[in-house]
Backbone as CSV, one residue per row, in Angstrom:
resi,resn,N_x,N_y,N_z,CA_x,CA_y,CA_z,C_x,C_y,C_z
1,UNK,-103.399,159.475,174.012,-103.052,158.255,173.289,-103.343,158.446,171.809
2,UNK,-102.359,157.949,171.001,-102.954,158.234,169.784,-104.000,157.307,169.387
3,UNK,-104.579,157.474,168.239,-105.554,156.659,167.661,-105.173,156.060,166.111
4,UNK,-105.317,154.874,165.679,-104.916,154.596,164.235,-106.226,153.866,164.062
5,UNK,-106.827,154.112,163.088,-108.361,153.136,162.277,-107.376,152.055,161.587
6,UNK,-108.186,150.838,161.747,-107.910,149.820,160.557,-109.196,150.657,159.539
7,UNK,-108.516,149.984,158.402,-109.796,151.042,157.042,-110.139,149.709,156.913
8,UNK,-109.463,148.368,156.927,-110.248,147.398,156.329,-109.721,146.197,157.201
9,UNK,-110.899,145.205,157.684,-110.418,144.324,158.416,-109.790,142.948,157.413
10,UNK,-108.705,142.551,157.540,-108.586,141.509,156.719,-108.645,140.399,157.440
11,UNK,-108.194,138.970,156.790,-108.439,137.949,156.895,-107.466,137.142,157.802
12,UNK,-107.424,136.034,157.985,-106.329,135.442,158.959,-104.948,135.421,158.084
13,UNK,-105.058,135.139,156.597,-103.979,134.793,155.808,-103.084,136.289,155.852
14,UNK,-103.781,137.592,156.862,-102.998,138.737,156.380,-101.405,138.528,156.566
15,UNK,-101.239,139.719,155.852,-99.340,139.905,155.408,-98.548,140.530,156.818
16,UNK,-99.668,141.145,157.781,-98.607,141.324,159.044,-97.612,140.372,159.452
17,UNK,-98.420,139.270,159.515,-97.636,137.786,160.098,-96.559,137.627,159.277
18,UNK,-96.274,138.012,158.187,-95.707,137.179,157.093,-94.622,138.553,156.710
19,UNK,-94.955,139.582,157.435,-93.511,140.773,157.424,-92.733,140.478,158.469
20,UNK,-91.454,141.131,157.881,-90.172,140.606,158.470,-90.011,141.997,159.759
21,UNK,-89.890,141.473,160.937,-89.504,142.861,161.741,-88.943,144.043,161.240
22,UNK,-87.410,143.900,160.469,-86.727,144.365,160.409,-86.677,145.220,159.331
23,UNK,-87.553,144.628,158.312,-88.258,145.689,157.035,-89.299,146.752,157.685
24,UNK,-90.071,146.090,158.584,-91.290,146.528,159.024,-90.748,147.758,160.012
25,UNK,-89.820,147.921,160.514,-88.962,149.011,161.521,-88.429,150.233,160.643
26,UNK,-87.753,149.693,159.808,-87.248,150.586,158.649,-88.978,151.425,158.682
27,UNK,-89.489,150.933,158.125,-91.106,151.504,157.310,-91.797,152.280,158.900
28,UNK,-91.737,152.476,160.162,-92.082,152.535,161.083,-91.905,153.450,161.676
29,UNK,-90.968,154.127,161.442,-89.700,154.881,162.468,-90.862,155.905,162.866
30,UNK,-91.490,155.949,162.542,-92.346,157.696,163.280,-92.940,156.446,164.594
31,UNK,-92.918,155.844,164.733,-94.091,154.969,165.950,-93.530,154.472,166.962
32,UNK,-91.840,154.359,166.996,-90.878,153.797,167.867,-91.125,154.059,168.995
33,UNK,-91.699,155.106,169.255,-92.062,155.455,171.201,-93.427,155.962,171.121
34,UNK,-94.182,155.498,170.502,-95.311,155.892,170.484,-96.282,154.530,171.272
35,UNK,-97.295,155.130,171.734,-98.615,154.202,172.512,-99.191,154.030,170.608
36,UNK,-100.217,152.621,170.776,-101.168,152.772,169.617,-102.541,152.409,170.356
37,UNK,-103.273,152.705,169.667,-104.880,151.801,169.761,-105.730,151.826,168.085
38,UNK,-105.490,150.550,167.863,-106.272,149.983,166.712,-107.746,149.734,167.196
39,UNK,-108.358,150.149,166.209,-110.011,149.845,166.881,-110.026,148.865,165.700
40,UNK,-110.936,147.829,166.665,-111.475,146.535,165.547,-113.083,146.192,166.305
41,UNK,-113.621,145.459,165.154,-115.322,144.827,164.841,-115.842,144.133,165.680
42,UNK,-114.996,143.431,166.357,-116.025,142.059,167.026,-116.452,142.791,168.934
43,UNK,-116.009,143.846,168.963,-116.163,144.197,170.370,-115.597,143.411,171.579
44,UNK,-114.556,142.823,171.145,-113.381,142.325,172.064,-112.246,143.328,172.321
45,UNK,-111.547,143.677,173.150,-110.344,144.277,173.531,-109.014,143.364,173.795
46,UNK,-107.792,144.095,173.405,-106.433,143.511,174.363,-105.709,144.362,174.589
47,UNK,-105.702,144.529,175.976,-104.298,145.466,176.358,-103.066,144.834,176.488
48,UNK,-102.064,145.524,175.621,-100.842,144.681,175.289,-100.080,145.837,176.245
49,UNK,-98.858,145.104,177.079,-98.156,146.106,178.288,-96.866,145.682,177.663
50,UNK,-95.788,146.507,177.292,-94.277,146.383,176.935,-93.915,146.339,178.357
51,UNK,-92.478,145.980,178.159,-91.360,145.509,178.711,-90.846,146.732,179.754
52,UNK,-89.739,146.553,180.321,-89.112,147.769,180.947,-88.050,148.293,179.934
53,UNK,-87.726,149.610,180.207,-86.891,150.030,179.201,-86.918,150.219,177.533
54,UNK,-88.378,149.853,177.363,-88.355,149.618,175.851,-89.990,150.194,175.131
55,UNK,-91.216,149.898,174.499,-91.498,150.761,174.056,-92.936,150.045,173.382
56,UNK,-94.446,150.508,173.528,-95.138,149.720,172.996,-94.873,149.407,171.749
57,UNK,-93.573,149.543,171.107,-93.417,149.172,169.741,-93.038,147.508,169.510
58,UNK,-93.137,146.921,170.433,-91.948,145.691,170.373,-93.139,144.947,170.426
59,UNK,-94.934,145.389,170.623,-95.851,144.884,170.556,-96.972,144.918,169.296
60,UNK,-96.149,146.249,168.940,-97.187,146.960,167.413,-97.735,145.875,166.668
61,UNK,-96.818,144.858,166.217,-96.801,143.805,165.016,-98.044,142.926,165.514
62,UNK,-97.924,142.239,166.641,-99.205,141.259,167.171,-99.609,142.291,167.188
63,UNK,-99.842,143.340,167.639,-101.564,143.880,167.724,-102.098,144.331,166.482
64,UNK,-101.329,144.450,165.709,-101.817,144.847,164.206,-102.394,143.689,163.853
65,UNK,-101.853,142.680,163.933,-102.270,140.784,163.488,-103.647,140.662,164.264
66,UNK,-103.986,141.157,166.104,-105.078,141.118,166.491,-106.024,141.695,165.794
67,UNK,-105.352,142.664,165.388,-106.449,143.619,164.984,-107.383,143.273,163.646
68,UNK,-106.212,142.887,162.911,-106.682,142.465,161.610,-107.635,141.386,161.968
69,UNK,-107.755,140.534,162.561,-108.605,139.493,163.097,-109.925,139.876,164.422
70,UNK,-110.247,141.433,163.966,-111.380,141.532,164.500,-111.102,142.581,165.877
71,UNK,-110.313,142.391,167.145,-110.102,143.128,167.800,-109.573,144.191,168.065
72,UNK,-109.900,145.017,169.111,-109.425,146.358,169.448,-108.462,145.943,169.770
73,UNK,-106.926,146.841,169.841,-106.036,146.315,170.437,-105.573,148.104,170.770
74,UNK,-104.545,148.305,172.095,-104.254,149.021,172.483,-102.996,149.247,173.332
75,UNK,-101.256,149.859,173.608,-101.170,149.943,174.715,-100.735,151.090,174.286
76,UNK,-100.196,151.519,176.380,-100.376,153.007,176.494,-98.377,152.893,176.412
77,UNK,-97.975,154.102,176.578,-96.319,153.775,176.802,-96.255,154.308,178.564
78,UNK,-95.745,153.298,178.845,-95.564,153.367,180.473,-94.371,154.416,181.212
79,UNK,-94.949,155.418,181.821,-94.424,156.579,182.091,-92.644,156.176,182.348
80,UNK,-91.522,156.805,181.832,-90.653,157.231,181.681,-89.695,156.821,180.537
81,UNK,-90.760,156.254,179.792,-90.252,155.119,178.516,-90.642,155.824,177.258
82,UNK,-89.733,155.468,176.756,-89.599,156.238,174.928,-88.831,157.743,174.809
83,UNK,-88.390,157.750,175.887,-87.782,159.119,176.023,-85.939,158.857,176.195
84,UNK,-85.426,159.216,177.369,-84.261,159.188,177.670,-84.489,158.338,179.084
85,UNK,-83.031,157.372,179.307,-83.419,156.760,180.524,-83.521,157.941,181.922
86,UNK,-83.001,159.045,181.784,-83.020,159.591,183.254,-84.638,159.728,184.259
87,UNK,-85.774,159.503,182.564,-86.780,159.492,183.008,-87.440,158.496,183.636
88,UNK,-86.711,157.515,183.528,-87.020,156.345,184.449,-86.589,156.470,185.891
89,UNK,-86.060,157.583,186.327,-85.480,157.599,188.125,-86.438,157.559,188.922
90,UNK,-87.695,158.184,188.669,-88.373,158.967,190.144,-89.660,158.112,189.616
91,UNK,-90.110,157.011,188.712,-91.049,156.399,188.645,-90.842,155.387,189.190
92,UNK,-92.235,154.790,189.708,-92.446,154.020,190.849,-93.402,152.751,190.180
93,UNK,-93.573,151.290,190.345,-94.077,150.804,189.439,-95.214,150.776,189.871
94,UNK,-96.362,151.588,190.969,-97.165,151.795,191.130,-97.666,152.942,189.916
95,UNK,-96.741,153.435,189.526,-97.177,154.732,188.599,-97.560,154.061,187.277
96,UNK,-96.882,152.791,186.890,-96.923,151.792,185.934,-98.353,151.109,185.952
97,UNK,-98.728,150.758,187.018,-99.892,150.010,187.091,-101.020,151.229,186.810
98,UNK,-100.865,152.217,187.318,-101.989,153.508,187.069,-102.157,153.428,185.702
99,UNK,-100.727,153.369,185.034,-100.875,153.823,183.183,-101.738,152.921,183.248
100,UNK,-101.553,151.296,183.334,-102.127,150.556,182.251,-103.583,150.368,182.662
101,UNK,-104.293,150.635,184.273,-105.448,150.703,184.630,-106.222,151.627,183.805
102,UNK,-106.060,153.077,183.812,-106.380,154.358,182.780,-106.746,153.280,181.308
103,UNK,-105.510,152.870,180.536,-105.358,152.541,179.372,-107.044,151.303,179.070
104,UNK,-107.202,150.374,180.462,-108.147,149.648,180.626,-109.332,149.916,180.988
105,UNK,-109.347,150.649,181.442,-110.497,151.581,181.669,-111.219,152.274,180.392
106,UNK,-110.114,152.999,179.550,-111.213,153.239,178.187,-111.045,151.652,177.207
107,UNK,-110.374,151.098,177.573,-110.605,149.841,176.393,-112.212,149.040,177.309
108,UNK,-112.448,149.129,178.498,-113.921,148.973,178.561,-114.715,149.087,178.447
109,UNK,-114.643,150.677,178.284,-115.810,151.479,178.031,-116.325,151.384,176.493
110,UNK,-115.912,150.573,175.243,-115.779,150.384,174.151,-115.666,148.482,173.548
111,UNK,-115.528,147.938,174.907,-115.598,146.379,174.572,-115.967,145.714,175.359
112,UNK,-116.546,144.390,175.056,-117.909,143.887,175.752,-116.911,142.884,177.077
113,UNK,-115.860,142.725,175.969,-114.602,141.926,176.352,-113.752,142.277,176.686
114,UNK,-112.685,141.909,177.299,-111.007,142.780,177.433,-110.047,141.152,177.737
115,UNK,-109.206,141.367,177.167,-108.026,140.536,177.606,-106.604,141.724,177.840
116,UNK,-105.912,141.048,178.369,-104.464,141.972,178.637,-103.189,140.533,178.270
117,UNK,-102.376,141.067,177.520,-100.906,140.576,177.657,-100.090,141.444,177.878
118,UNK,-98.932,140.761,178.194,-97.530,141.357,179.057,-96.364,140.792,178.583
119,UNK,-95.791,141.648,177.864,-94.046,140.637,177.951,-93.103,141.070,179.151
120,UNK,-92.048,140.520,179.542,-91.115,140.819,180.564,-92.314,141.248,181.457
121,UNK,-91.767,142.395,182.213,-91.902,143.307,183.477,-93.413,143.294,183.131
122,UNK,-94.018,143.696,182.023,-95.852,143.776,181.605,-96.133,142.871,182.261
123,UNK,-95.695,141.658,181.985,-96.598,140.526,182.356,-96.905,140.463,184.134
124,UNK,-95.790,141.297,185.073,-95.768,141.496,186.344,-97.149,142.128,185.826
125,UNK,-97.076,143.162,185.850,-98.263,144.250,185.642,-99.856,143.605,185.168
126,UNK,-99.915,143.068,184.294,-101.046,141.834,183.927,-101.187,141.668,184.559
127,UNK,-100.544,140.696,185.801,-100.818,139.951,186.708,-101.604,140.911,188.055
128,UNK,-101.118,142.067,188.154,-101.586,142.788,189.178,-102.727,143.550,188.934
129,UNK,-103.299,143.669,187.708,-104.576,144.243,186.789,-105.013,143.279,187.034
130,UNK,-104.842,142.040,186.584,-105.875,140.983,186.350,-106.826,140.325,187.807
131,UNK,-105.670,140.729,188.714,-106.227,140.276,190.146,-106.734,141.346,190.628
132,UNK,-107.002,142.896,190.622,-107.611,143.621,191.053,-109.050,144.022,189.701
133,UNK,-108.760,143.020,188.974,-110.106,142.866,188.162,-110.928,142.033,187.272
134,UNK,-111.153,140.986,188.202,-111.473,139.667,187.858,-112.241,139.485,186.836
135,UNK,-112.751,140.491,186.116,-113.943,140.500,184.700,-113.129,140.454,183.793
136,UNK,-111.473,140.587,184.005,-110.679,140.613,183.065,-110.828,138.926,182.411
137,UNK,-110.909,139.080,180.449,-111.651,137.468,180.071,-110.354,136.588,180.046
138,UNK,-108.967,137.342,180.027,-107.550,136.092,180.184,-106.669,136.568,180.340
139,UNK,-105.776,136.088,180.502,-104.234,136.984,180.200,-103.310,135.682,179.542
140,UNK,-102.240,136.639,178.541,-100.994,136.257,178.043,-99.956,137.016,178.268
141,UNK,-99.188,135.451,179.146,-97.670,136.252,179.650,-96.899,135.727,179.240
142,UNK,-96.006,136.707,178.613,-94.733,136.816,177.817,-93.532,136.845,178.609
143,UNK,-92.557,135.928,178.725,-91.456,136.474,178.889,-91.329,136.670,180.775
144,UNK,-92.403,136.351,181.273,-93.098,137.008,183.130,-91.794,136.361,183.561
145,UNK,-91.028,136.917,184.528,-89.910,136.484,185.559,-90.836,136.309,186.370
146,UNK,-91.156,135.531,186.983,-90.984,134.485,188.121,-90.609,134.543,189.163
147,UNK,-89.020,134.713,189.161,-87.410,134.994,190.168,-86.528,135.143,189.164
148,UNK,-86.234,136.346,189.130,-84.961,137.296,187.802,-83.357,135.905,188.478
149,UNK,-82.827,135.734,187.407,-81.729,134.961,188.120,-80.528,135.714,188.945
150,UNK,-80.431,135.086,190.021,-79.504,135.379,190.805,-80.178,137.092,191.344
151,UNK,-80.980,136.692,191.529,-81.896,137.761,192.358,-81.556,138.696,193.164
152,UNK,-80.782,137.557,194.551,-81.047,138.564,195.603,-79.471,139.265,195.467
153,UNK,-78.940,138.309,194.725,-77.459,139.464,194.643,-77.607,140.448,193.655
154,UNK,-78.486,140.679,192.718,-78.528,141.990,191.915,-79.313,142.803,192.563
155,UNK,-80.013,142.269,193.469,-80.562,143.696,194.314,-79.685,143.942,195.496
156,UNK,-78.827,143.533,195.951,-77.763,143.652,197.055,-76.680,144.636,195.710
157,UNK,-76.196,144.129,194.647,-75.513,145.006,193.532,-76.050,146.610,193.676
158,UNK,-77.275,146.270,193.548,-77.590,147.527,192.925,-77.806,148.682,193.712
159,UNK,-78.371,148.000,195.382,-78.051,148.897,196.132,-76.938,149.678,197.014
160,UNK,-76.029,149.070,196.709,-74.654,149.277,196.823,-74.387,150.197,196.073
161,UNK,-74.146,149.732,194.429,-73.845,150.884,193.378,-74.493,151.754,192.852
162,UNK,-75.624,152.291,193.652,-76.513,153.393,192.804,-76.236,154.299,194.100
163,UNK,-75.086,154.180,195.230,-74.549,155.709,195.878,-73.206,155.623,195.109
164,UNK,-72.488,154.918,194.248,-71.661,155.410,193.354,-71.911,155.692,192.072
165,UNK,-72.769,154.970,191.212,-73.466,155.408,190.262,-74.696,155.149,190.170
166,UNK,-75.658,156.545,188.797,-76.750,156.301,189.484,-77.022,155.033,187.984
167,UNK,-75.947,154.546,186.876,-76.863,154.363,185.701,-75.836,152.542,185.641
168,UNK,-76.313,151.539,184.974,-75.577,150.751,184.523,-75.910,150.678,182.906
169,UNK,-75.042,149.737,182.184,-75.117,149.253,181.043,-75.737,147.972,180.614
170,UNK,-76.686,147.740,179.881,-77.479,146.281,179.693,-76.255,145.621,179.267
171,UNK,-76.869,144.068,179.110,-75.652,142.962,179.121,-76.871,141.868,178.099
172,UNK,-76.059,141.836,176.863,-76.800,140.561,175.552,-75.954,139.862,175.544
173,UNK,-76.864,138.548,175.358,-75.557,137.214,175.220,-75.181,137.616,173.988
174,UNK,-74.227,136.813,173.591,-73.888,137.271,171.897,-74.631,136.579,170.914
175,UNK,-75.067,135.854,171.159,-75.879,134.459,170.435,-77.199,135.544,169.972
176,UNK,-78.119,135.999,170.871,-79.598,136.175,171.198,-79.509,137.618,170.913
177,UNK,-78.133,138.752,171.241,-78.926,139.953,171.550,-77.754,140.699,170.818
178,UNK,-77.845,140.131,169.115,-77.263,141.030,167.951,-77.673,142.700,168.325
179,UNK,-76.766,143.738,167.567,-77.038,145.250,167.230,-78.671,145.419,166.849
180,UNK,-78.533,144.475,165.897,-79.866,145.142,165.039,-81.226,143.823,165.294
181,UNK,-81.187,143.693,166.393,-82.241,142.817,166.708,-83.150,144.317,167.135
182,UNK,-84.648,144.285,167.209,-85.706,145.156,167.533,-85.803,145.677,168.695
183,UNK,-85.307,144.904,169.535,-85.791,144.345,170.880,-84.350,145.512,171.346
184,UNK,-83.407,145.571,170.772,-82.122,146.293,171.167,-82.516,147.730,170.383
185,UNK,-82.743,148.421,169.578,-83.212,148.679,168.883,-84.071,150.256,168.957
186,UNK,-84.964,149.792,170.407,-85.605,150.192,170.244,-85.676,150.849,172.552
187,UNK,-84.963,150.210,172.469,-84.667,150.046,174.174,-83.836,150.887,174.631
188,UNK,-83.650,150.990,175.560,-82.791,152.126,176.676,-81.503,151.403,176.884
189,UNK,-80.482,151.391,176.393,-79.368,150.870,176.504,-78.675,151.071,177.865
190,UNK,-78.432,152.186,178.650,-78.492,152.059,179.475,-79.459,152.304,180.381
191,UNK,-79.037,151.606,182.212,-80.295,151.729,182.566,-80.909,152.270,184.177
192,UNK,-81.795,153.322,185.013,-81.073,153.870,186.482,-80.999,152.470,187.154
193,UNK,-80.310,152.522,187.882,-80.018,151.883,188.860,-81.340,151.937,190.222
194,UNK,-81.912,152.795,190.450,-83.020,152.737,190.900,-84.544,152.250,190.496
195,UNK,-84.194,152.306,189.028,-85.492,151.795,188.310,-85.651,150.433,188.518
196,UNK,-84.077,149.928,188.108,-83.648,148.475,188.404,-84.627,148.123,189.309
197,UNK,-83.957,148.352,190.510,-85.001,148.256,192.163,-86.218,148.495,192.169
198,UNK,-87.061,149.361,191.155,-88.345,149.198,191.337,-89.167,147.938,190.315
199,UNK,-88.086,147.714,189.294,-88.731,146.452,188.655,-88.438,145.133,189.745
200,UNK,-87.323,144.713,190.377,-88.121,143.827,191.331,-89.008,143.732,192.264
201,UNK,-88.927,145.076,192.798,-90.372,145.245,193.690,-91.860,144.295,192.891
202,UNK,-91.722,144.946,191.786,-92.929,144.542,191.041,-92.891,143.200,190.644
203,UNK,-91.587,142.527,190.296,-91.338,141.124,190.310,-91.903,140.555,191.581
204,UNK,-91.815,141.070,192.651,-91.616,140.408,194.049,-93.218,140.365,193.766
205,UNK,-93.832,141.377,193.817,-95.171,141.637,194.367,-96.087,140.602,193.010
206,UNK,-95.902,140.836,191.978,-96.577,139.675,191.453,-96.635,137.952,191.770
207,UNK,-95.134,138.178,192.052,-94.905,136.613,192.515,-95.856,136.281,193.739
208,UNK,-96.099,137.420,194.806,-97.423,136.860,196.004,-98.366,136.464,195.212
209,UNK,-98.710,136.962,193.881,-99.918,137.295,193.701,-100.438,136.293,192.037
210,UNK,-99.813,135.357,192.080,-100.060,134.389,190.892,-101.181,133.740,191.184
211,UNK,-101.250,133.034,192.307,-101.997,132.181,192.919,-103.672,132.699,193.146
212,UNK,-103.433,133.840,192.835,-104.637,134.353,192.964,-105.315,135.017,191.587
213,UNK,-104.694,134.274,190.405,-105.426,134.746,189.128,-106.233,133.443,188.665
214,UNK,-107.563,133.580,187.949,-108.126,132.558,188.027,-108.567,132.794,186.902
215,UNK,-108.332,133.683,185.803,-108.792,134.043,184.467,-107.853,132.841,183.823
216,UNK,-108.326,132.375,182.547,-107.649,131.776,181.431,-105.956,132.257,181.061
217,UNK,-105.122,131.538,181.405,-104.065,131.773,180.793,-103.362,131.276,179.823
218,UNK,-102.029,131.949,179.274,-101.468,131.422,178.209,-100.045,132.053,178.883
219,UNK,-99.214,130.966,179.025,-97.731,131.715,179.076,-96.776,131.312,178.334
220,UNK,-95.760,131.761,177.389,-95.187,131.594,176.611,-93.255,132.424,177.152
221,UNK,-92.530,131.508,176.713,-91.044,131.761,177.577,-90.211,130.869,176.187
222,UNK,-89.189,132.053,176.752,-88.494,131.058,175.660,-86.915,130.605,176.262
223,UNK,-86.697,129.147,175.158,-85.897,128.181,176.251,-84.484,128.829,176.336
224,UNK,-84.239,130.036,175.911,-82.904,130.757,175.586,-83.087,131.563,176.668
225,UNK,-84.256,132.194,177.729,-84.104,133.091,178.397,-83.126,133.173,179.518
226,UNK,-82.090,133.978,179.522,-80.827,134.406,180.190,-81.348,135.413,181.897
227,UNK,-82.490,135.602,181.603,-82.910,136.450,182.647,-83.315,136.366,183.736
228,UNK,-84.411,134.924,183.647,-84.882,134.862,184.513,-84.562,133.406,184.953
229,UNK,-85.000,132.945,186.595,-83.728,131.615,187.186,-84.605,130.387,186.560
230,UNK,-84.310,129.457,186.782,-84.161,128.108,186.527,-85.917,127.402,186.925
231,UNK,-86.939,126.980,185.731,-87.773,126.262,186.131,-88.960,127.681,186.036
232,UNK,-88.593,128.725,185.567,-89.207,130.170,185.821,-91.022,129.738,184.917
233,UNK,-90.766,129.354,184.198,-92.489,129.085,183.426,-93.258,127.945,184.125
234,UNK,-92.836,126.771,184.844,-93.563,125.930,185.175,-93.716,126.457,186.537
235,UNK,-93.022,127.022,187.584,-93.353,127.656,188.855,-94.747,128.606,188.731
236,UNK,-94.701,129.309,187.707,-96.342,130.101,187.311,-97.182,129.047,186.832
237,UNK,-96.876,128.302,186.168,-97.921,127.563,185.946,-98.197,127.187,186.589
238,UNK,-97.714,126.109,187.652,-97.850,125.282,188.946,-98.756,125.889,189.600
239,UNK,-98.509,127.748,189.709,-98.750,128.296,190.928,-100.369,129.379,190.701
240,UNK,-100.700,128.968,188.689,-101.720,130.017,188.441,-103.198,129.486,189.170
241,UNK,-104.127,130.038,189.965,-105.214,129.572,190.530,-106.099,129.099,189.026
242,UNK,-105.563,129.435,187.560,-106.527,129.542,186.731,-106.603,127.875,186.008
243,UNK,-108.131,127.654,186.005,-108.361,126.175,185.775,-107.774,125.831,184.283
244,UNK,-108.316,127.138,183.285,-107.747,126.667,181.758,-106.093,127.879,181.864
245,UNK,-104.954,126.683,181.536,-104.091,127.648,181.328,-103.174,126.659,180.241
246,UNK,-102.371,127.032,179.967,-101.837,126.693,178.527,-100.404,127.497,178.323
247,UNK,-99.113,126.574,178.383,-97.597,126.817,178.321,-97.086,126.859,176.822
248,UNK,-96.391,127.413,176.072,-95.486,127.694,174.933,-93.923,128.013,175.270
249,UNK,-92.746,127.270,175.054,-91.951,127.543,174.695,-91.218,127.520,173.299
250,UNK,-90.388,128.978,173.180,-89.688,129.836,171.968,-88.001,128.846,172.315
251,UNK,-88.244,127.903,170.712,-86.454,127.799,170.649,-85.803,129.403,170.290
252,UNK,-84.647,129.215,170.685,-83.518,130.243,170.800,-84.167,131.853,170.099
253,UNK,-84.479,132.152,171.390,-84.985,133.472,171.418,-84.453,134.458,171.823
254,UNK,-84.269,135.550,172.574,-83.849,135.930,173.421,-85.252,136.811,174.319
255,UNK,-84.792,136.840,175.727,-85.707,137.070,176.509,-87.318,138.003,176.595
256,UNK,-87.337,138.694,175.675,-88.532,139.290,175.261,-88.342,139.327,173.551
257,UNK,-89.062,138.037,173.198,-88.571,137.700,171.975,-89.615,137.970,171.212
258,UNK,-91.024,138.650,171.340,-92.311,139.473,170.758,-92.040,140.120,169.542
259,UNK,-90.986,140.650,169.369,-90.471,142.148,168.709,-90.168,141.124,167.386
260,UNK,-89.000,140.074,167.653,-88.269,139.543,166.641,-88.573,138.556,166.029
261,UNK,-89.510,137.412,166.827,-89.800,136.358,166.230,-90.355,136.457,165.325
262,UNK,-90.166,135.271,164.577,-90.425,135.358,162.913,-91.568,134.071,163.136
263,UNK,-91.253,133.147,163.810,-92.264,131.899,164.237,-93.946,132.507,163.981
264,UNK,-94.533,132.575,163.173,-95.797,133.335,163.050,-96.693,132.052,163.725
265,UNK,-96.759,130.775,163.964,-97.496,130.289,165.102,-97.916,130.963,166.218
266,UNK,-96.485,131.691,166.690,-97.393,132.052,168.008,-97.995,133.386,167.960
267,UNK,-98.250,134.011,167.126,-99.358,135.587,166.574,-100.591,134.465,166.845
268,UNK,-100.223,132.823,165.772,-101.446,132.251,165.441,-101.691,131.663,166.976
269,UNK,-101.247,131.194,167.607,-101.987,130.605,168.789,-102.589,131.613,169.771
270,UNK,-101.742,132.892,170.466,-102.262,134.040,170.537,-103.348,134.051,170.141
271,UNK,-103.851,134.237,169.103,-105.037,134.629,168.285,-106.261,133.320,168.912
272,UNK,-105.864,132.441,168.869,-106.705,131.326,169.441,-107.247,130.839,170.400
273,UNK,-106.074,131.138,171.248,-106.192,131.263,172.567,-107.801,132.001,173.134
274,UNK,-107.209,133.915,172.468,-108.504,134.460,172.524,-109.395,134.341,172.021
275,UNK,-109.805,133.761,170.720,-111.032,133.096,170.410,-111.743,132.011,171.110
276,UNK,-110.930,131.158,171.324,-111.919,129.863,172.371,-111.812,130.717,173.885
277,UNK,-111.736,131.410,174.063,-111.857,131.899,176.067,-112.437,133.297,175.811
């Protein structure tokens, strides 16, 4: 994993919040598929887990903002990601949960504290860390499907068409998922058809397993999401065992909207969240 020092911790008013993605990418390009870990002062941790298909970069910006505000922040890049999609065939999202356990494992050994967030598919993953390790102090889920829409026919799709092909092509509304949004950017345009199938597995298997997180939450969705079905943020909420939990919805976002939003509230509530819990 690489390592980056903050040289100087700044203040809440810092300029991360207040850079524009899209300047900040330009200035970046060596880090696009790269894991980070910022070490910060107060001896708190957050493991931040990216998306499927895409890259701890779409998280860099909040964790730089954590960081600047005292915490370690860290994620790892989840095995077959940042490369070419073919490397996504033969991974299993058990192999996914190993990365980010490893990744949590040294962010313990170094903080008194740990929190984990997740956007998209991460936030499955959160959810399955957080319940096989209840010392975990909260989680923030980004973007968490719930039930992907129209579910059981894209896994009936996909197993059909991955003995004629093994790859498909992603699909952006036109509204939400411009060329030069981050989030596109920076992602696997196309995508295996088997990987597909192992991200609902992991959808499926978190969904048993909501009811059984009892750490502090924060979930945040935004009201543009195309991905996942109908009622998808209040069904987790309904369903989190956790006594303090706390909902955010993103006007017109698109579905893992971390990377692009400009809304610097939610870096700031983020940030708050983990201070009071």
């Amino acid at each position: 994993m690489n390592t980056e020092r903050a040289g100087k911790i700044i203040s809440q008013s810092s300029s991360t919040i207040l850079e524009d993605p899209k300047v900040l990418y330009e200035k970046e390009k060596e880090f696009l598929n790269q894991p980070f870990f910022f070490e910060g002062t107060n001896g708190k941790g957050v493991l931040l887990i990216h998306g499927w298909t895409t890259t701890p970069y779409e998280l860099r910006r909040l964790g730089k903002y954590l960081n600047e505000n005292g915490y370690t922040v860290c994620a790892p890049l989840l095995r077959g990601h940042g490369t070419v999609p073919k490397d996504l065939e033969n991974v299993k999202w058990e192999d996914w949960l190993e990365d980010i356990e490893n990744a949590y494992s040294k962010l313990k050994e170094n903080c008194n504290k740990v929190y984990i967030g997740g956007t998209s598919i991460g936030s499955c993953l959160a959810i399955m860390l957080a319940k096989k390790y209840p010392e975990i102090s909260g989680i923030i889920l980004m973007a968490m499907p719930y039930k992907i829409r129209f579910e059981k026919i894209l896994i009936a799709y996909a197993k059909i068409w991955i003995k004629i092909k093994k790859y498909n092509r992603k699909y952006y509304p036109p509204t939400f998922g411009g060329m030069n949004t981050i989030t596109r950017l920076i992602s696997y345009q196309t995508y295996s058809l088997a990987s597909a199938l192992e991200t609902f597995k992991l959808v499926q298997e978190a969904r048993k397993n909501i009811s059984s997180i009892s750490q502090p939450s924060f979930l945040i969705q935004s009201l543009s999401d195309h991905i996942v079905a109908r009622n998808n943020l209040e069904k987790i909420y309904d369903l989190l065992g956790s006594k303090i939990k706390k909902k955010k919805y993103i006007k017109r976002a698109y579905h893992t909207f971390i990377s692009d939003i400009k809304n610097e509230s939610v870096f700031e509530e983020i940030l708050s969240f983990l201070n009071e819990n």
